[in-house]
VEXPA-183075 format. One record per residue: residue number from 1; residue in three letters; x, y, z of N, C-alpha, C, CB in turn. Coordinates in steps of 0.001 Angstrom, whole numbers. Glycine has a CB too. Example, Ala and Ser with C-alpha at 12.3 -4.5 7.8 and 13.67 -1.06 7.14 Angstrom:
<rs>
+-----+-----+---------+---------+---------+---------+---------+---------+---------+---------+---------+---------+---------+---------+
!   n ! res !     nc1 !     nc2 !     nc3 !    cac1 !    cac2 !    cac3 !     cc1 !     cc2 !     cc3 !    cbc1 !    cbc2 !    cbc3 !
+-----+-----+---------+---------+---------+---------+---------+---------+---------+---------+---------+---------+---------+---------+
!   1 ! ALA !   13190 !   -5690 !    7800 !   12300 !   -4500 !    7800 !   13200 !   -3300 !    7800 !   11308 !   -4473 !    9046 !
!   2 ! SER !   12850 !   -2250 !    7080 !   13670 !   -1060 !    7140 !   12900 !      30 !    7870 !   14084 !    -598 !    5725 !
+-----+-----+---------+---------+---------+---------+---------+---------+---------+---------+---------+---------+---------+---------+
</rs>
This chain:
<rs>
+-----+-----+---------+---------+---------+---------+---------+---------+---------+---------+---------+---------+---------+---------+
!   n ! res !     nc1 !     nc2 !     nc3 !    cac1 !    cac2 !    cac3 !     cc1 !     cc2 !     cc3 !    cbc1 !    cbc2 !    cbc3 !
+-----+-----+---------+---------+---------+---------+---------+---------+---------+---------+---------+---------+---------+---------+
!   1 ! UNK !  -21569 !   47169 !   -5421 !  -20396 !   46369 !   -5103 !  -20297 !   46251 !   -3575 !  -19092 !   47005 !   -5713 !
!   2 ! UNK !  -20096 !   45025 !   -3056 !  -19658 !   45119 !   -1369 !  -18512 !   45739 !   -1240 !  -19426 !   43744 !    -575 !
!   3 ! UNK !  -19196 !   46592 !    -201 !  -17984 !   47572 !     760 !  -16411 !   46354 !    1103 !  -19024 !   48148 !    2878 !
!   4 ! UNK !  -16413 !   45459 !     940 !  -15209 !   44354 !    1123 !  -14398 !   44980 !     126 !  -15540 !   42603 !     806 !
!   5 ! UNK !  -14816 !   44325 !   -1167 !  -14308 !   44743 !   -2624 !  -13813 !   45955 !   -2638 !  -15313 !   44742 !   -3682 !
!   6 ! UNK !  -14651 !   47048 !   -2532 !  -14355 !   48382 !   -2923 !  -12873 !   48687 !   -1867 !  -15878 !   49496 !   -2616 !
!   7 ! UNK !  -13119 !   48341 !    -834 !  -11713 !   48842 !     276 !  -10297 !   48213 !      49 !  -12021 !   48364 !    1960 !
!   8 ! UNK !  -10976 !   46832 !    -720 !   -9910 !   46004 !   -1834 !   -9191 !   46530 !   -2713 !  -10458 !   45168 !   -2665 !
!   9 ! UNK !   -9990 !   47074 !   -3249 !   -9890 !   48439 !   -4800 !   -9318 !   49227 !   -4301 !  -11250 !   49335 !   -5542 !
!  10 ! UNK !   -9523 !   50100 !   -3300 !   -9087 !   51202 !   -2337 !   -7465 !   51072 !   -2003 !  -10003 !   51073 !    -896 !
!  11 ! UNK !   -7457 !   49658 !   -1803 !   -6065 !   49069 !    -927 !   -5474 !   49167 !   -1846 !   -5860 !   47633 !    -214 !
!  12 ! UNK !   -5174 !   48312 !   -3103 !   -4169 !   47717 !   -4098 !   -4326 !   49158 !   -4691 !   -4555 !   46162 !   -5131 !
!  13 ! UNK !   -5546 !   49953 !   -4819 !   -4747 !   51089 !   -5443 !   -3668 !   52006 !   -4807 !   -5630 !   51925 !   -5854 !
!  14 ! UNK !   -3910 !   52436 !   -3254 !   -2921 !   53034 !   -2602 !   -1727 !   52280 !   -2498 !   -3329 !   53388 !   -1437 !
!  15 ! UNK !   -1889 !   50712 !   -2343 !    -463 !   50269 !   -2663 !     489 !   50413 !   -4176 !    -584 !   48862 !   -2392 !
!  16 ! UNK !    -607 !   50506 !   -5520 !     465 !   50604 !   -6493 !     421 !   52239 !   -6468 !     168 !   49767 !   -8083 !
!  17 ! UNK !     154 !   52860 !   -5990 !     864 !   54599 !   -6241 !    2253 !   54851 !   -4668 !   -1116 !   56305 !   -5930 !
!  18 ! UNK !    1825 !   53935 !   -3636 !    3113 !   53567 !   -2918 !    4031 !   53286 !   -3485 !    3109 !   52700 !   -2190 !
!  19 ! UNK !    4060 !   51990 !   -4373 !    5280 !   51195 !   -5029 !    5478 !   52309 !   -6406 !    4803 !   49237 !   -5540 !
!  20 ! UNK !    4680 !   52781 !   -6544 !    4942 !   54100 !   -7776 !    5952 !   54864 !   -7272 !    3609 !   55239 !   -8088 !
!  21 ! UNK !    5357 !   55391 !   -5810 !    6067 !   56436 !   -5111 !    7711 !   56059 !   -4987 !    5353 !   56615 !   -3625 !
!  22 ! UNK !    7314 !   54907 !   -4266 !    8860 !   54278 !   -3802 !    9480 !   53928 !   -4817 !    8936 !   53029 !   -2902 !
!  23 ! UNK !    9154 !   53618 !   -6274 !   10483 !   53831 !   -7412 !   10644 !   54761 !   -8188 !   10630 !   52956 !   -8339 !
!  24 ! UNK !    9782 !   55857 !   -7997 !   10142 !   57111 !   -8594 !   11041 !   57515 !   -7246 !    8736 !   58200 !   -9090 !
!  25 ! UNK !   11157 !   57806 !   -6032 !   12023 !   57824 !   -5099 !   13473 !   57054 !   -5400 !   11315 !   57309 !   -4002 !
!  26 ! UNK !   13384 !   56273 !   -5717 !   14631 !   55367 !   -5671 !   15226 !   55886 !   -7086 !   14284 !   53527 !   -5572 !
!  27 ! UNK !   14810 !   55854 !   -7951 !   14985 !   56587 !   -9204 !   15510 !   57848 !   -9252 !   13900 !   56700 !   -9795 !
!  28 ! UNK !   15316 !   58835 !   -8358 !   15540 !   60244 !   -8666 !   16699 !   60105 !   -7691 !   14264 !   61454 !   -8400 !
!  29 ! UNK !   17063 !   59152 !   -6505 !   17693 !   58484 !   -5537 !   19276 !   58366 !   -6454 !   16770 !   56940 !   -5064 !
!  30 ! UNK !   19338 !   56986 !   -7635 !   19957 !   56697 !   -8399 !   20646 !   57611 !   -9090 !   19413 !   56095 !   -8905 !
!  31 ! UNK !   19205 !   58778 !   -9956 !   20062 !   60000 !  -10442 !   21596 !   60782 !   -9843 !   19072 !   61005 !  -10340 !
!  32 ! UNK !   20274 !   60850 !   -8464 !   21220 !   61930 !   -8031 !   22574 !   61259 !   -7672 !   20629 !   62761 !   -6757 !
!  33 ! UNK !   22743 !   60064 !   -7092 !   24324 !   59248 !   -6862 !   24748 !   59386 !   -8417 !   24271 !   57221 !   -6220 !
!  34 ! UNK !   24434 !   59128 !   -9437 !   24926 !   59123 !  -10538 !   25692 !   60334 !  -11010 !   24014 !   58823 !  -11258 !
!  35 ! UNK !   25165 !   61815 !  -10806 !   25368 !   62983 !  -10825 !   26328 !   63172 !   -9768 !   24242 !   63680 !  -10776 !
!  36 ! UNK !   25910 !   62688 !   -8261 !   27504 !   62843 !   -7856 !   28627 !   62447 !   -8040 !   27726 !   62708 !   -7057 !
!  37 ! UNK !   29002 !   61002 !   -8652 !   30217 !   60571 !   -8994 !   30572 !   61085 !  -10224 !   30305 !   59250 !   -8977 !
!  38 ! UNK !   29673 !   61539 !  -10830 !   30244 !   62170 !  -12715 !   31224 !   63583 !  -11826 !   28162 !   63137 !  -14376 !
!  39 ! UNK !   30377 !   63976 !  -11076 !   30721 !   65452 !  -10560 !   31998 !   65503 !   -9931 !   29700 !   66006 !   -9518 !
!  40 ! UNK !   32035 !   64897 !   -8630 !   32684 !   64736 !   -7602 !   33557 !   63914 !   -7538 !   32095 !   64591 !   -6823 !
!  41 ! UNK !   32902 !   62584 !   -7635 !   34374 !   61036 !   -7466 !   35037 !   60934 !   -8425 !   33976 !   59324 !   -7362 !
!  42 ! UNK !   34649 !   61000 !   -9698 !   35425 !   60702 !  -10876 !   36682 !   61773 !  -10963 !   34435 !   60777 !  -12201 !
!  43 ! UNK !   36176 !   62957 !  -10916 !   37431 !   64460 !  -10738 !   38038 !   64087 !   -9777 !   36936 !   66157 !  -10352 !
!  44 ! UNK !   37865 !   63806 !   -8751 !   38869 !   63608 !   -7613 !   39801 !   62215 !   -7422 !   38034 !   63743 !   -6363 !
!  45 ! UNK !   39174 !   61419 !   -8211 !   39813 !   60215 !   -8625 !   41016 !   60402 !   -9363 !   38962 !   59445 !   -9374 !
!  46 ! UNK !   40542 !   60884 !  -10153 !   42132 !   61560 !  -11662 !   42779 !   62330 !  -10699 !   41629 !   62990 !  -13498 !
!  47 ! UNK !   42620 !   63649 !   -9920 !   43355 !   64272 !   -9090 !   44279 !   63025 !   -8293 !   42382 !   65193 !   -8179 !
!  48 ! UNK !   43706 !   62676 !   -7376 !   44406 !   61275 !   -6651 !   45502 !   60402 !   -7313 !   43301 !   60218 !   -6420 !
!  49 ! UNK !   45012 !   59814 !   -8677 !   45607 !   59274 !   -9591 !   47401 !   60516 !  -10058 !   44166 !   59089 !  -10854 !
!  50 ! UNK !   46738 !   61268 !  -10328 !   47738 !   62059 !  -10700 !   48748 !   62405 !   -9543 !   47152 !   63215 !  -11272 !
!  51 ! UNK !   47967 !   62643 !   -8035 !   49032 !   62951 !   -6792 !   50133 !   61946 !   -6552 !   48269 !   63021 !   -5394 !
!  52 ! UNK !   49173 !   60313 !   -6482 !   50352 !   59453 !   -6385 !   50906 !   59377 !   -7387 !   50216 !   58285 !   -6013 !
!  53 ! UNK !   50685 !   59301 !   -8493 !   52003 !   59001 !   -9745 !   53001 !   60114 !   -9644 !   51417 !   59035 !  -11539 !
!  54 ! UNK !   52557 !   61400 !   -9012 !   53539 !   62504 !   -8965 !   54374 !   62371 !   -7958 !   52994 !   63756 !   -8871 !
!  55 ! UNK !   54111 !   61873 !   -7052 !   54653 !   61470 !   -6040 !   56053 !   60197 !   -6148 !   53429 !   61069 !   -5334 !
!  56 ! UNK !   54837 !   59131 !   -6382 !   55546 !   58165 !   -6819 !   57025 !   58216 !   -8042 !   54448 !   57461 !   -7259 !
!  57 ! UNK !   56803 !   59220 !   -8852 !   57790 !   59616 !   -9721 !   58998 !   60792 !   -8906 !   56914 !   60286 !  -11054 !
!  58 ! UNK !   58485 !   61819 !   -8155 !   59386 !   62211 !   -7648 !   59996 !   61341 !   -6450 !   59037 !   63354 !   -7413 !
!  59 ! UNK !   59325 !   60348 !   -5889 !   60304 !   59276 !   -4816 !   61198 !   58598 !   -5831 !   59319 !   57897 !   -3830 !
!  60 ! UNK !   60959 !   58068 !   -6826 !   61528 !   57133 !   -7734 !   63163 !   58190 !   -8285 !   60107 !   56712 !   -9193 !
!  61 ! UNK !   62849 !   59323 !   -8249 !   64002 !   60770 !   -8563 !   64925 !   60674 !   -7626 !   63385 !   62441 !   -8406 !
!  62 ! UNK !   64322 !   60631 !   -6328 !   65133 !   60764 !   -5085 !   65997 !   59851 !   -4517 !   64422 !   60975 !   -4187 !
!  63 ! UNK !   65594 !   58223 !   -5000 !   65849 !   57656 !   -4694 !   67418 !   57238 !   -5840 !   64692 !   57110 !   -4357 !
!  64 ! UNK !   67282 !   57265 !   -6922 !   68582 !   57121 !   -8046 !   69426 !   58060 !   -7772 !   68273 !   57292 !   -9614 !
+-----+-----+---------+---------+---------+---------+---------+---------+---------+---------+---------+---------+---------+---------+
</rs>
């Protein structure tokens, strides 16, 4: 085979284990944001949710 070809072969293969690389990266990327909002934003969201309505209900007390 000409040495052209083969470095051809050479190329497109290091590029699809790049583009492999880079969406198994982006992928484990995704996970992990996914795992933080189950964890982190969503709990602290309901907390929040719950501060202002508690709030909001004891101003609404204070105010009648």
């Amino acid at each position: 085979m000409h040495p052209h070809f083969v470095n051809q072969d050479k190329q497109r293969e290091a590029t699809a284990r790049a583009s492999h690389d880079d969406s198994l990266a982006f992928a484990e990327a995704l996970v992990e944001h996914a795992q933080t909002e189950e964890a982190v934003m969503y709990p602290a969201a309901i907390l929040v949710g719950h501060e202002v309505l508690q709030r909001s209900v004891m101003r609404a007390v204070t105010l009648v």
